[in-house]
C-alpha positions as CSV (number, residue, x, y, z in Angstrom):
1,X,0.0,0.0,0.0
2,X,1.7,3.5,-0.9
3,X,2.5,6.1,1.5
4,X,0.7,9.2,1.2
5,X,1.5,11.5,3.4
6,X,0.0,14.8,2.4
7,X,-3.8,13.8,3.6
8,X,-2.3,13.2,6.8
9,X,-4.0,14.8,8.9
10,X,-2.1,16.7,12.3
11,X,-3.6,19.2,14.6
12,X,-2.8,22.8,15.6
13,X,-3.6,25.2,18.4
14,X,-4.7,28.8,17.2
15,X,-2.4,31.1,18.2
16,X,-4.8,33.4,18.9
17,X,-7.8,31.5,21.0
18,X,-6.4,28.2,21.4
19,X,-8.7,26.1,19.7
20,X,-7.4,22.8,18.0
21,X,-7.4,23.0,13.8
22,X,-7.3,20.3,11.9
23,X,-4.9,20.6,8.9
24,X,-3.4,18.2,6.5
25,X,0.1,18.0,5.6
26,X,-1.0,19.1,2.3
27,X,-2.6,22.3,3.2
28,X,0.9,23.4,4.6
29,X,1.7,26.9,3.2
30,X,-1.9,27.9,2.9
31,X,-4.0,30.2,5.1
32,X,-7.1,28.8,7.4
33,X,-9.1,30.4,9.2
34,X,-9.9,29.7,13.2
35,X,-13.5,28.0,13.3
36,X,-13.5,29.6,17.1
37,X,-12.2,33.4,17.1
38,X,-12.0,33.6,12.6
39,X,-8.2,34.9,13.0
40,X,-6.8,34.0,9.7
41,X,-3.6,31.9,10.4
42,X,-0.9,31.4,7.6
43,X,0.9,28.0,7.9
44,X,4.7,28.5,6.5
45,X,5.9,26.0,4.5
46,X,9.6,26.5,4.7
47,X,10.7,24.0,3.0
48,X,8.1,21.5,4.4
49,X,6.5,20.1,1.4
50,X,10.0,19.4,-0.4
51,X,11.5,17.5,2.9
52,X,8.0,15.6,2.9
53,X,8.4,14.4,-0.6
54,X,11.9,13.3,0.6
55,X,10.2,11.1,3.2
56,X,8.1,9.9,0.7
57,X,10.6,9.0,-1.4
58,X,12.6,6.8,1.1
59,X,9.6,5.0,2.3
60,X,9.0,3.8,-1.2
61,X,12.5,2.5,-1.6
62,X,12.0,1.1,1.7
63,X,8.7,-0.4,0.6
64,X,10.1,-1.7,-2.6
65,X,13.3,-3.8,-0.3
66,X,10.7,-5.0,2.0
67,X,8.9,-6.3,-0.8
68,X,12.4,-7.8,-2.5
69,X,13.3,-9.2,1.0
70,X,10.2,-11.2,1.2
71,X,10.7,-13.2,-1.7
């Protein structure tokens, strides 16, 4: 089964109120906006996405020897 970690889902606390968010790796680098108090909250990516592709990446090749190893 692949990996896919960008609908991963992690939560937050609003820096403003609190309250837990819900956000996906995915939506890292985008703006939300607090369900609670409506601040607007911008989620930086610095350099997130790219080092989450690289942990992609090496769980495949790490998929793909497991899969070798077993047969």
């Amino acid at each position: 089964m692949p990996l896919n970690l960008q609908n991963q889902e992690f939560q937050v606390s609003c820096p403003s109120c609190g309250a837990q968010i819900t956000l996906k790796f995915k939506e890292v680098g985008s703006t939300k906006v607090c369900p609670k108090c409506k601040n607007k909250i911008h989620f930086k990516d610095d350099n997130f996405k790219k080092d989450l592709k690289k942990v992609e990446t090496e769980f495949k090749k790490l998929e793909k020897q497991l899969k070798n190893f077993n047969k």
